[in-house]
N, C-alpha and C positions, 0 to 999 in steps of 0.2 A: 430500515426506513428509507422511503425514497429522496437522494440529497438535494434537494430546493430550497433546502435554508443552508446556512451555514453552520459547519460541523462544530460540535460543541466539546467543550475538556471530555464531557465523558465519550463519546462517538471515539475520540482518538483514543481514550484509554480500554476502550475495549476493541480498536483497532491493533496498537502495540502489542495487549496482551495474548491473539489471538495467534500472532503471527509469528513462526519458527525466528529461532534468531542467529540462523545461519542468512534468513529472506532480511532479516533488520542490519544485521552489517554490508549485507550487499546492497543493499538499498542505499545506504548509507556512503558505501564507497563512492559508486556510479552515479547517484543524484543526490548529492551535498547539500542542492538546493533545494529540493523539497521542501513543501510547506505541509502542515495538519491535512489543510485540505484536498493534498495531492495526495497523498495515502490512503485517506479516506476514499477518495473514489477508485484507487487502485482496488481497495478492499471490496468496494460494491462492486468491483466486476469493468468498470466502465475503462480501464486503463489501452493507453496505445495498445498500435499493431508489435510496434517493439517491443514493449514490453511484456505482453502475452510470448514471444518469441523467447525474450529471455527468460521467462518463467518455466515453460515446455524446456528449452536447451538444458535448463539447473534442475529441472524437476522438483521447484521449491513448490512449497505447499503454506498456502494463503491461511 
C-alpha cells in the first residue's frame, strides 16, 4: 500500500518478517537510529541514493 498514512504495528511486522536477517543486523549496525517508519519506506522502495548503493555492494535482498 502506498505510505500516506503512518505505518502501523502490522506494516512493520510484515516489514521485519520479510526481510533476510543478515539485511536486519546491518541495518541495525549502520542506522541505530532508525525508526518503524524508516524501514518501512526503505521496504517500499522509496530509500536513499545510499542506501540502494549499499544494498547493490551487500547484495542483500529486501
Amino acid at each position: 500500500p502506498p505510505m500516506d498514512r503512518k505505518p502501523t504495528r502490522r506494516d512493520l511486522g510484515f516489514v521485519l518478517r520479510s526481510r533476510s536477517e543478515l539485511f536486519r543486523e546491518f541495518t541495525a549496525l549502520i542506522f541505530p537510529h532508525w525508526d518503524a517508519y524508516g524501514m518501512v519506506l526503505l521496504h517500499q522502495g522509496k530509500s536513499t541514493e545510499s542506501i540502494r548503493f549499499i544494498n547493490q555492494s551487500y547484495d542483500l535482498k529486501i
